[in-house]
C-alpha positions as CSV (number, residue, x, y, z in Angstrom):
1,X,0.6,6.5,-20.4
2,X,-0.7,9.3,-22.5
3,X,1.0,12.7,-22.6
4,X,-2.5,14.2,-21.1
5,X,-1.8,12.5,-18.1
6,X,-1.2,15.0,-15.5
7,X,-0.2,16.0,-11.9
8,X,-0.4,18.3,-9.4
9,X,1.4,18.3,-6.0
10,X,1.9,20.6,-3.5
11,X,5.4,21.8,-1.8
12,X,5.9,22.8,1.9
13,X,9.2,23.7,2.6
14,X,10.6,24.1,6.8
15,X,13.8,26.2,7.3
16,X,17.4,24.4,8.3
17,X,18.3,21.9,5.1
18,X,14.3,22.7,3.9
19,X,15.1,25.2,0.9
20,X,17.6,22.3,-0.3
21,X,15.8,19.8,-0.4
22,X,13.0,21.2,-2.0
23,X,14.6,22.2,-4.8
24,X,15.9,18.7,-4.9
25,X,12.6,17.3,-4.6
26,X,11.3,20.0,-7.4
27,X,14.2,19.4,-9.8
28,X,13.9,15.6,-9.7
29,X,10.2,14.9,-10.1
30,X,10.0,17.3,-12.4
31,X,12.5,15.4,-14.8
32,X,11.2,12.0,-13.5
33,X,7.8,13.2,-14.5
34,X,8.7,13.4,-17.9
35,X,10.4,10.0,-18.2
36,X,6.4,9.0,-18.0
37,X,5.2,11.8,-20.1
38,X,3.1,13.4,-16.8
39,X,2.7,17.0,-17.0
40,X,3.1,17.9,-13.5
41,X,2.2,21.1,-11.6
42,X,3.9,21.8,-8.4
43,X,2.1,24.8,-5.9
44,X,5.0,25.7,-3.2
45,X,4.3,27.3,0.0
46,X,4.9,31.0,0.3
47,X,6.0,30.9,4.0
48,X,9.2,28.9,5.1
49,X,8.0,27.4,8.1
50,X,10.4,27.2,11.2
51,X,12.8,24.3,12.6
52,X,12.8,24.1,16.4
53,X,16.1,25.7,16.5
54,X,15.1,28.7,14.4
55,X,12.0,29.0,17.0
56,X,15.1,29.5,19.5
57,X,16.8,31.7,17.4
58,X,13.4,33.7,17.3
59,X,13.4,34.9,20.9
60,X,11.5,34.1,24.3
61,X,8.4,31.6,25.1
62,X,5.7,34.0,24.1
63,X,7.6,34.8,20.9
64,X,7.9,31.2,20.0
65,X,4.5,30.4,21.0
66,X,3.4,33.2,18.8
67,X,5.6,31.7,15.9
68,X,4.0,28.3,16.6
69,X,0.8,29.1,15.6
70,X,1.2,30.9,12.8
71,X,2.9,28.4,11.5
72,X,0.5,26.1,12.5
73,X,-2.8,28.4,10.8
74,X,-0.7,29.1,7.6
75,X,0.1,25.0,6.9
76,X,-3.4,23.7,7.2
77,X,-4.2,27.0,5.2
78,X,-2.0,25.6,3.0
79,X,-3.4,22.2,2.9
80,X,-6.7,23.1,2.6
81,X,-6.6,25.4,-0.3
82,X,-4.4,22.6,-2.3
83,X,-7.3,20.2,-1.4
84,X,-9.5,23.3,-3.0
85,X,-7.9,23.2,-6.5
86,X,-8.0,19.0,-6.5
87,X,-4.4,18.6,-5.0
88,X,-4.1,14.7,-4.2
89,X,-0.8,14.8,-2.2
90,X,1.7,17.3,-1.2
91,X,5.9,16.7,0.3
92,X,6.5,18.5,2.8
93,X,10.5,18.5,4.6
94,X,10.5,18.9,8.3
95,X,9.1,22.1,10.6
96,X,9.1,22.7,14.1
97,X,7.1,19.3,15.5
98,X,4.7,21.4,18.1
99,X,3.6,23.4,14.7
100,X,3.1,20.3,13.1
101,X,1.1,18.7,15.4
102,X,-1.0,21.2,15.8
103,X,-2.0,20.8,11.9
104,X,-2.5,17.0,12.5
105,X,-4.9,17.2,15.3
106,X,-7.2,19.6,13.2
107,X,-6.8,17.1,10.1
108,X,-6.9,14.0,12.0
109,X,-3.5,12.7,10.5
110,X,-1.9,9.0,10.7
111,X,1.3,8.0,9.3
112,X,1.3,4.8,7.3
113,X,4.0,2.3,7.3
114,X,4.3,-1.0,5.9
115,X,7.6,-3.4,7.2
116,X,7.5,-6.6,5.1
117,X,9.7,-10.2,5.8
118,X,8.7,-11.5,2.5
119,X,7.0,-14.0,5.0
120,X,5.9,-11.6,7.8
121,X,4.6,-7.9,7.8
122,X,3.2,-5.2,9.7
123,X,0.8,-2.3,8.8
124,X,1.8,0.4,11.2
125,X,-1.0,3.3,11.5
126,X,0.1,5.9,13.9
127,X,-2.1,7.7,15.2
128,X,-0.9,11.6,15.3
129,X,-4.3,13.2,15.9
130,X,-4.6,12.2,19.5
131,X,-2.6,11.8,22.7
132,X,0.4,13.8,24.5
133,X,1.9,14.7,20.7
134,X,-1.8,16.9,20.5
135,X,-2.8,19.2,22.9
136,X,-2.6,22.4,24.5
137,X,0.2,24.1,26.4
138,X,-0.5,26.4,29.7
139,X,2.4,27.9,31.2
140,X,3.1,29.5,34.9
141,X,3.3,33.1,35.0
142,X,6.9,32.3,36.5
143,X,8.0,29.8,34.1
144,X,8.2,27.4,36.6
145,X,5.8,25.1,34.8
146,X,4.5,24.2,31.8
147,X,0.6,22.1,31.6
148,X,-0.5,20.2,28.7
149,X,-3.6,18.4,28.3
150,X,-4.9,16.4,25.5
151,X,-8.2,14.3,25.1
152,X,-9.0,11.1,22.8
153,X,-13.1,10.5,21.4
154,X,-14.4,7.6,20.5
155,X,-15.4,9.3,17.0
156,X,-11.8,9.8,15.8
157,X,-10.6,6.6,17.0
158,X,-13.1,5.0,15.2
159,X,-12.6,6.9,12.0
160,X,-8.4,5.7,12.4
161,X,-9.2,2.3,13.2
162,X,-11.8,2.1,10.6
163,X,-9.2,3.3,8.1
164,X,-6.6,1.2,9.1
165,X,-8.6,-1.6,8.6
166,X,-9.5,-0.7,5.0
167,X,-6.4,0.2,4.0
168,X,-4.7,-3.7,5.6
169,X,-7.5,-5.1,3.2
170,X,-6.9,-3.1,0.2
171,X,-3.5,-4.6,0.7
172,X,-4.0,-8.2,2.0
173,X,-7.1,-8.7,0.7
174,X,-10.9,-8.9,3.0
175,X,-9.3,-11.7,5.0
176,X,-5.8,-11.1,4.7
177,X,-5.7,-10.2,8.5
178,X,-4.2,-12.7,11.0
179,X,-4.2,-9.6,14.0
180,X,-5.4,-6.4,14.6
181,X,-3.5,-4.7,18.1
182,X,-4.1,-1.1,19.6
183,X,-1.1,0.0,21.2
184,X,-2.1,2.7,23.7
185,X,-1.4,3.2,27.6
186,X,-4.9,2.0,27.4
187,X,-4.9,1.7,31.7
188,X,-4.7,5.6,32.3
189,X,-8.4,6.0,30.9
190,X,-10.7,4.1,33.4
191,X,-11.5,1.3,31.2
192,X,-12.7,4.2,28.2
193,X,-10.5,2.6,25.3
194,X,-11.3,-1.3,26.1
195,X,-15.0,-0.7,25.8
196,X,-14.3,1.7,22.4
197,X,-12.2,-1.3,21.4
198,X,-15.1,-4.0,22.1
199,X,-17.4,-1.7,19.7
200,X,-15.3,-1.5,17.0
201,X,-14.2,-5.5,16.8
202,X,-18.1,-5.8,16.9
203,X,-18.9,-3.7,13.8
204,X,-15.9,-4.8,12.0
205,X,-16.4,-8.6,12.7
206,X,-12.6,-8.5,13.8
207,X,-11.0,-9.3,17.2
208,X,-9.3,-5.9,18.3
209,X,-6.6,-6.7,20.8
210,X,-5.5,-3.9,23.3
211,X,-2.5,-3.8,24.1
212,X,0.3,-1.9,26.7
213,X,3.1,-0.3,24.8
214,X,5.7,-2.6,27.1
215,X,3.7,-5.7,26.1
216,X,3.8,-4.6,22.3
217,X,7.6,-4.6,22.5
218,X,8.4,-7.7,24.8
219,X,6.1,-9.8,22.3
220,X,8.3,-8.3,19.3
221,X,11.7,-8.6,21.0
222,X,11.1,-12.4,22.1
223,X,8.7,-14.1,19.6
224,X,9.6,-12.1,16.5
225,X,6.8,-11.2,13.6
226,X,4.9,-13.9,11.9
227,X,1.6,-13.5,9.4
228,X,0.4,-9.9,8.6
229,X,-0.4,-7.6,11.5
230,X,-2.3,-4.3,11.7
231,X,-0.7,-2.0,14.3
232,X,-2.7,0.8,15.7
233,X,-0.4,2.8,17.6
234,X,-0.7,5.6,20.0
235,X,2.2,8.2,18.7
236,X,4.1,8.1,21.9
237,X,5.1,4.7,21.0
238,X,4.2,4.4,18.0
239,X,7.5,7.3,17.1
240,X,9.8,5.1,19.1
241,X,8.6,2.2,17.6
242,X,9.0,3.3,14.0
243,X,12.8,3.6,13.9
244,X,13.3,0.0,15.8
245,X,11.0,-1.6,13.0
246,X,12.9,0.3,10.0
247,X,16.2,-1.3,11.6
248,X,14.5,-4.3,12.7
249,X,13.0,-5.4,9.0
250,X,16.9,-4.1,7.7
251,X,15.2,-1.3,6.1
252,X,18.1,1.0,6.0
253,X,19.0,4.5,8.2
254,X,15.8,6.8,8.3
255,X,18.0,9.3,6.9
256,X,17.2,7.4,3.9
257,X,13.1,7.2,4.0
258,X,10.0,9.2,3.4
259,X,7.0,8.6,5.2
260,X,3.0,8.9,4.0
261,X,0.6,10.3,6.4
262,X,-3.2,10.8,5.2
263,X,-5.8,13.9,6.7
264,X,-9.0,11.9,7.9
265,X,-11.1,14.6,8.2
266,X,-13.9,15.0,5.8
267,X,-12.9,18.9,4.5
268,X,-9.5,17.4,3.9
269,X,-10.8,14.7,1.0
270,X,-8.3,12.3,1.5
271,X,-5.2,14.5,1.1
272,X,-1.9,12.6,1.8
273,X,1.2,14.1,2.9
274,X,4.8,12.7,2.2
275,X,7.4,13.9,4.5
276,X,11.6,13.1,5.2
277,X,11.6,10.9,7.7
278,X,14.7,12.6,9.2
279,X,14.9,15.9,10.7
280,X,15.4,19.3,10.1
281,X,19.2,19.0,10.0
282,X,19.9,22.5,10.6
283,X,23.5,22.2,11.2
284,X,23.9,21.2,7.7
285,X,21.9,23.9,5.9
286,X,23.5,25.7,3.3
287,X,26.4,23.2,3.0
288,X,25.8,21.0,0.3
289,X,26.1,17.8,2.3
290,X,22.3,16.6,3.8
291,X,21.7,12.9,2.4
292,X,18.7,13.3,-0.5
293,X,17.8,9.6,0.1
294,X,14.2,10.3,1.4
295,X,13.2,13.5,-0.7
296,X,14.2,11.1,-3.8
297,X,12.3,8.5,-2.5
298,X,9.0,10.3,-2.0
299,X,9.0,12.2,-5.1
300,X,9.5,8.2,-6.8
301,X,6.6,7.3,-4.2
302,X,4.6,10.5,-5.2
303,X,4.6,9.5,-9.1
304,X,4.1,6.0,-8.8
305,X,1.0,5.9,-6.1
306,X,-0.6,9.5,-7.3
307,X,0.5,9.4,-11.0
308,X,0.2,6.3,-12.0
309,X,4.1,6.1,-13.4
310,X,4.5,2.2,-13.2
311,X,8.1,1.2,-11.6
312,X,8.5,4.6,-10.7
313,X,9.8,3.2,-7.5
314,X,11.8,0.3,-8.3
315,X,13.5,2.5,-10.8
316,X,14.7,4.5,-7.8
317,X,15.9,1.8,-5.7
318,X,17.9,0.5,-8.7
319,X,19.6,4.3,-9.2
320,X,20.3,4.6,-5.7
321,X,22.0,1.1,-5.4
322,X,23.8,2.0,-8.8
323,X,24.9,5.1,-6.9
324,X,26.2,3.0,-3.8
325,X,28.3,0.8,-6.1
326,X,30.1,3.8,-7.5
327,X,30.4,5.3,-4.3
328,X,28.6,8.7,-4.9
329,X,27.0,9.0,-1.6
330,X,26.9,11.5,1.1
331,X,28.8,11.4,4.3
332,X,26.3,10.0,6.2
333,X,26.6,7.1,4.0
334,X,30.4,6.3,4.1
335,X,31.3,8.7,1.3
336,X,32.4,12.4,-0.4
337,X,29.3,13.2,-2.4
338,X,27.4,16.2,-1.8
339,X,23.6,17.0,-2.1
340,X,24.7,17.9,-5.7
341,X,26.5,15.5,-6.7
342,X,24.0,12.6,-5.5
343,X,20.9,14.3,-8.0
344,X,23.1,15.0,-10.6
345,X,24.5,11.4,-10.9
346,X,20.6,10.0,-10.3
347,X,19.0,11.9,-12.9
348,X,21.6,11.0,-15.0
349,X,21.2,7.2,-14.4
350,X,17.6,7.3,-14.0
351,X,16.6,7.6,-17.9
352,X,18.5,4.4,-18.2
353,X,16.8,2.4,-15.7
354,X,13.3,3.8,-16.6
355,X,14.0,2.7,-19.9
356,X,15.0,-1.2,-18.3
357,X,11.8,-1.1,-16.4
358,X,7.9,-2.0,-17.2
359,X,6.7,0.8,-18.7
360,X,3.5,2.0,-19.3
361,X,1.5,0.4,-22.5
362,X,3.0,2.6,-25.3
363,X,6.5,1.6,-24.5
364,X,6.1,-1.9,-23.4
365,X,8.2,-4.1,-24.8
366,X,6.2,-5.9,-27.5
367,X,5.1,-9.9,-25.7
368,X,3.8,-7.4,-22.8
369,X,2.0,-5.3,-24.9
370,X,0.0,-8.2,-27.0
371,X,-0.1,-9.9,-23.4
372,X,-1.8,-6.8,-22.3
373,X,-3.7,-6.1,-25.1
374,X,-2.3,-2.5,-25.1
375,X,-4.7,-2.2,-21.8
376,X,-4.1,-1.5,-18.1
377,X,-4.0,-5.5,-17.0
378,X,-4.1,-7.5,-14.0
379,X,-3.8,-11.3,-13.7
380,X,-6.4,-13.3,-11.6
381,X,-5.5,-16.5,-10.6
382,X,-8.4,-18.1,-9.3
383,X,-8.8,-21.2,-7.1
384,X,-6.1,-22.7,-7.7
385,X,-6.0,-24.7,-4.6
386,X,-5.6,-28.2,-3.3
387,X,-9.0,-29.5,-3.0
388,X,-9.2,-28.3,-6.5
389,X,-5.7,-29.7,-8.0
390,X,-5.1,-33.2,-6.2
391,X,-6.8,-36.4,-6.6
392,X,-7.6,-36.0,-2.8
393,X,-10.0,-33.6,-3.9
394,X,-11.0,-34.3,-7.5
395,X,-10.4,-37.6,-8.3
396,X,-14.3,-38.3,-7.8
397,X,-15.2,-35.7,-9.9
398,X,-12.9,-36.1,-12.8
399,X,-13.6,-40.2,-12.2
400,X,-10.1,-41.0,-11.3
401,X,-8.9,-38.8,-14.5
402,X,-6.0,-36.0,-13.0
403,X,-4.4,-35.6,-16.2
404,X,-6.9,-32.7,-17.0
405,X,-4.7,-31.1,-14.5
406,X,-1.1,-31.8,-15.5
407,X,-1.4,-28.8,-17.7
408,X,-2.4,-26.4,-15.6
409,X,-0.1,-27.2,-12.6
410,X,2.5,-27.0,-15.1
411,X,1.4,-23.7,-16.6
412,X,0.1,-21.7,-14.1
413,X,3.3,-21.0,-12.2
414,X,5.1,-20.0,-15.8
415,X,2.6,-17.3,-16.0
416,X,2.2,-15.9,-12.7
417,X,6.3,-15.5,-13.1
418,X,5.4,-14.2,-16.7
419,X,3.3,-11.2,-14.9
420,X,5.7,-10.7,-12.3
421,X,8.3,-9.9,-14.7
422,X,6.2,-7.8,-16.8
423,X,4.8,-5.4,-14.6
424,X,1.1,-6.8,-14.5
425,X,-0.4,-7.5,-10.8
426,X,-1.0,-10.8,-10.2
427,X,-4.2,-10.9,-7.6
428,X,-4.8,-14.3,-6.1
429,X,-8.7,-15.8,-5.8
430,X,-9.6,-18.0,-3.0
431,X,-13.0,-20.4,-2.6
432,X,-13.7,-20.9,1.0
433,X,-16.7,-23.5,0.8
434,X,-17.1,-24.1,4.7
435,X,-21.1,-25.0,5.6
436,X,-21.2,-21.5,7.8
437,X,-20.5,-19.1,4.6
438,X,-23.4,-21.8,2.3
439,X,-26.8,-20.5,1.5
440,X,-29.7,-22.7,2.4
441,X,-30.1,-23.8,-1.5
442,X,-26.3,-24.4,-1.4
443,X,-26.4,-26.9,1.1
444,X,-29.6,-28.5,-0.4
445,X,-28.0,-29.1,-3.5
446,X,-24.8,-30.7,-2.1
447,X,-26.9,-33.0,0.3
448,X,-28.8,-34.0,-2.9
449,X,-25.9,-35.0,-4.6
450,X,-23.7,-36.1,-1.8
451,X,-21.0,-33.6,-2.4
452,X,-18.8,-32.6,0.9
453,X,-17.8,-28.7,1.3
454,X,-14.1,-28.4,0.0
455,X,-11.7,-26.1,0.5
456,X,-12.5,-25.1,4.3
457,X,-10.8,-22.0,5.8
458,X,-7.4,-22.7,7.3
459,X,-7.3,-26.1,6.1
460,X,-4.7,-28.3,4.0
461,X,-7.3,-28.0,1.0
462,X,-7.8,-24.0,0.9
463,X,-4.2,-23.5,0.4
464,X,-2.5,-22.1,-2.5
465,X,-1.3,-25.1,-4.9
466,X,2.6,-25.0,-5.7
467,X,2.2,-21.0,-5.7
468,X,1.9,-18.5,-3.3
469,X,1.1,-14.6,-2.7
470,X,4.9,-12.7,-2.2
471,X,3.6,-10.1,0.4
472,X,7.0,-8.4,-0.4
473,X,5.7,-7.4,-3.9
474,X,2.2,-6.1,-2.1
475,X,0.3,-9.1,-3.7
476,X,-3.6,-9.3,-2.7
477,X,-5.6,-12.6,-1.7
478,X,-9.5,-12.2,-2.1
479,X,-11.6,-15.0,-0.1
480,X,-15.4,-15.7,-2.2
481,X,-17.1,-17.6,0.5
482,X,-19.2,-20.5,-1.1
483,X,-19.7,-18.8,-4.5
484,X,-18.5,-18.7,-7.8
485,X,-18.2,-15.5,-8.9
486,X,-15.4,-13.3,-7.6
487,X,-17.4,-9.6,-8.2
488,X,-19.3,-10.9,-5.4
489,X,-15.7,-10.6,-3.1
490,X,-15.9,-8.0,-0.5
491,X,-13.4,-5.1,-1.9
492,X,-12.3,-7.2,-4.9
493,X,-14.4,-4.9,-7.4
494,X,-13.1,-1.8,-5.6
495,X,-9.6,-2.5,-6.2
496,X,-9.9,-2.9,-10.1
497,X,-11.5,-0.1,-10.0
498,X,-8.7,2.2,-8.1
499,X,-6.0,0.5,-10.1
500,X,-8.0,1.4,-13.1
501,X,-7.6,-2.0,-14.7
502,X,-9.5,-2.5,-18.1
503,X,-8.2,-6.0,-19.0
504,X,-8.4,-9.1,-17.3
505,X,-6.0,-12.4,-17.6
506,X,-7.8,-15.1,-16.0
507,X,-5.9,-18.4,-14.9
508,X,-7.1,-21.3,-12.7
509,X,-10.0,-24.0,-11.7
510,X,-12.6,-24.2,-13.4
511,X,-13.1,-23.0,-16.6
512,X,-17.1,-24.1,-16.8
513,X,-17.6,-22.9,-13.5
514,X,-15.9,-20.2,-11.0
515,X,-13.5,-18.7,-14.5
516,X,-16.7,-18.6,-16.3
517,X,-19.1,-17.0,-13.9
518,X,-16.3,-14.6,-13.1
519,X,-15.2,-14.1,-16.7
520,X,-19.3,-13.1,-17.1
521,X,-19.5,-10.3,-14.6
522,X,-16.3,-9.4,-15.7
523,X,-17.4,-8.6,-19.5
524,X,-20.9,-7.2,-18.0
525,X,-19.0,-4.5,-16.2
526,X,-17.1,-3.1,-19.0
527,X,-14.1,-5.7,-18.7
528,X,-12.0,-7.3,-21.5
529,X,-11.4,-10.7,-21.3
530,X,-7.8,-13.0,-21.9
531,X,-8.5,-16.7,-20.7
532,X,-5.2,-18.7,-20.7
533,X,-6.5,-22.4,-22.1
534,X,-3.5,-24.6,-21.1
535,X,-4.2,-23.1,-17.4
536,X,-7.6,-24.1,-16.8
537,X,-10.0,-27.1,-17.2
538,X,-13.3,-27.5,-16.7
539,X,-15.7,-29.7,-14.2
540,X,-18.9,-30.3,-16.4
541,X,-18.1,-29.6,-19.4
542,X,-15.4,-30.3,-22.5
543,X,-12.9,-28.0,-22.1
544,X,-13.3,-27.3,-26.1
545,X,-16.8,-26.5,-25.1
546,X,-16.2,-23.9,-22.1
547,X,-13.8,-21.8,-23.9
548,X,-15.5,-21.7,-27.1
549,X,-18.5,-20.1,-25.0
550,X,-16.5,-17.7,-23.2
551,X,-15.4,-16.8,-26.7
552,X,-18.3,-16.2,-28.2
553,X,-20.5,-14.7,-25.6
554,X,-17.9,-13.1,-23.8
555,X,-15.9,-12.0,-26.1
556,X,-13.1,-13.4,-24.5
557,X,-9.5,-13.8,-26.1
558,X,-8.1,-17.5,-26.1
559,X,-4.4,-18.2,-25.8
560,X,-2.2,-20.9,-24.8
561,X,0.5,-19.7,-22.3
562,X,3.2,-20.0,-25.0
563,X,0.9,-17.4,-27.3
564,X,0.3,-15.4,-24.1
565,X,4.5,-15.1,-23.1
566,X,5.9,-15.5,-26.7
């Protein structure tokens, strides 16, 4: 990472155990930061915004309304003048919930979760701009009630669900789905949300189930979680719900996480806000003793996901386990520690770790930097898949002849581990060549020739061969349905492009054919080019022949997968 790479995040700060942690947050990115050479620029708040119990502190109903909504004007203030300046994300520790509501109506807010198995996961999108969390208190004269009224539109809940579904394929990939539920009390509406839900499964091409909150849970409680599921979640349950799924996937106390929410609205530009999961603690302030677990995790989420610092997050889970080891941990956490003594024993350990970890290219350690070429790199592994790798599928084609594969089953799991290790994405390609995805020519040429679609969707021969995604590492799958180049791939281009990849490892089947058409729109876009030549083979041609065009047309860099790991 050069040291003109730079950083600017914003700093909202709540009263109760608020000023602490912000200067915990503030002192810790700051040094992290410079572990990555990121010149960071931090814009706090002026305004300490209130904790429920300060609001009580503050005086009667009309004075705390009053409070409310200043608080309220001055955070989105906030917010949008950070989004002014070109302020990607901001942390903000917790404030009085009615305030902060407020702000997330007007900037049509959802908090993003993802809870991973390693075989199972949900996408939880809450939705915090609508429903009973919204809204508009009207009291009595008398105080002897309180009224508050909300509304949902079909506009917003189209903007969340269309960004919910954008963001599960940025991560599984355009057909990386298996279910897509809305959680809401959908029967108190008169049938509104079930015909809001049929529109959207219509323009997204998806099946959107509705579901009732109790239904949600009884289906979690008795048949578990199995393939990747996008949650859309009314906040009324979807707040419940978050702390049973953080216990439920053994992700720790959420006295120990951050969470990310992200402003839909248009004047807002994307802005993403990380928060403490926890609350304002305010029995704790001023004593040296709140648990820092969150606040250091969203300032290690906060570099990695806005300032590129590779590992940034893993190097925090390793100091914090380090930390548990020794013991130096707050009371919350079985020990003596306090706040102090927690960040002063991180960022001691953290240089050492960082240092341990896959670094960015002018410190990697020297096989990942020839592997990378010095370059921002991903891995594509592409069609590596039954049809593709067993005589059931290619003994006609190869005329009985598998050993042209022995190589490349061999190979192709060594450097997938390879990438793992090293920091480089691995992102997985699969052919889906079923008759219904096959242009008109397509099918004439394979009734011409007598060739049978392979690889069909859901079947034995689509699947993965001898390697899979690990959803726990946030691994994508893109689908190319009866084609052979992958820039074709619904989001596949998009996601180089955000991860800011410049060099490309290609692996898989076949090196005349689906590598090569790929490895061509690859270099016509700027791309360069590493083709691994003891993890492919090609259909048509000599594999001598293939690589030596890719080569010399493409430019492309050819290596055996010792060369490539040495």
């Amino acid at each position: 990472m050069n040291a003109t790479t730079r950083l600017t995040v914003g700093l909202a700060v709540g009263q109760g155990t608020g000023p602490e942690l912000a200067n915990v947050f503030e002192r810790v990115i700051l040094d992290f930061a410079r572990l990555y050479s990121v010149e960071l620029e931090l814009h706090r708040s002026p305004r300490i915004y209130h904790s429920y119990f300060s609001l009580l502190d503050d005086g009667n109903v009309d004075r705390m309304h009053q409070l409310t909504s200043e608080d309220a004007k001055h955070y989105e203030e906030f917010c949008q003048q950070e989004v002014a300046v070109g302020t990607p994300v901001i942390f903000r520790t917790a404030m009085n919930a009615q305030s902060l509501y407020i702000v997330r109506q007007n900037v049509h807010a959802v908090k993003v979760e993802l809870f991973n198995t390693g075989t199972a996961s949900i996408l939880l999108v809450r939705d915090q701009a609508q429903g009973f969390y919204t809204g508009n208190n009207v009291h009595l004269p008398d105080g002897a009630a309180v009224t508050r009224t909300f509304q949902l539109t079909r506009e917003l809940t189209a903007r969340i669900v269309a960004f919910a579904i954008d963001r599960a394929r940025q991560l599984w990939g355009p057909d990386g789905i298996d279910r897509v539920s809305m959680v809401y009390k959908f029967h108190l509406f008169d049938g509104v949300l079930s015909a809001w839900a049929r529109e959207m499964s219509a323009k997204h091409g998806l099946e959107i189930e509705l579901v009732q909150p109790d239904t949600a849970n009884r289906n979690l409680i008795t048949h578990g979680v199995s393939g990747r599921n996008l949650l859309i979640g009314g906040n009324e349950w979807a707040d419940i719900m978050h702390v049973m799924l953080i216990d439920r996937f053994g992700l720790g106390r959420q006295e120990n996480r951050c969470s990310e929410n992200v402003c839909l609205h248009p004047r807002l530009n994307g802005l993403v806000e990380y928060q403490t999961v926890h609350g304002s603690a305010d029995d704790l302030a001023g004593k040296n003793l709140v648990n820092p677990g969150a606040t250091l995790r969203a300032a290690a989420a906060i570099l990695e996901r806005h300032g590129a610092c590779i590992g940034a997050e893993k190097a925090m889970e390793r100091t914090l386990k380090i930390l548990q080891q020794r013991a130096i941990v707050t009371a919350d956490q079985g020990g003596q520690s306090t706040t102090d003594a927690v960040v002063d024993a991180v960022l001691e350990t953290l240089p050492t770790v960082v240092a341990g970890n896959p670094q960015p290219t002018d410190v990697l350690p020297a096989s990942v930097q020839f592997a990378s070429m010095g370059k921002k790199t991903a891995l594509l592994v592409i069609d590596f898949q039954n049809d593709f790798c067993l005589k059931e599928g290619i003994g006609a084609e190869y005329r009985g002849d598998l050993s042209r594969m022995a190589g490349p089953i061999k190979h192709v799991p060594l450097v997938i581990e390879f990438a793992r290790g090293s920091g480089i994405e691995v992102i997985f390609i699969r052919f889906l060549g079923n008759e219904e995805f096959q242009k008109p020519n397509w099918r004439d040429r394979d009734r011409m020739f007598q060739k049978r679609p392979k690889a069909i969707k859901d079947s034995w021969g689509a699947a993965f061969h001898g390697i899979e995604p690990l959803a726990s590492r946030g691994e994508v799958t893109f689908s190319r349905h009866a084609n052979f180049d992958t820039f074709l791939t619904e989001g596949f281009e998009d996601h180089l492009k955000r991860q800011g990849y410049e060099h490309l490892i290609l692996i898989g089947i076949y090196s005349d054919v689906c590598v090569d058409t790929t490895a061509r729109s690859a270099f016509q876009r700027g791309y360069y080019l590493t083709v691994v030549s003891d993890c492919t083979t090609s259909l048509h041609l000599s594999d001598e022949d293939s690589l030596r065009y890719m080569k010399r047309v493409y430019g492309a860099r050819i290596l055996t997968h010792d060369e490539l790991i040495a």
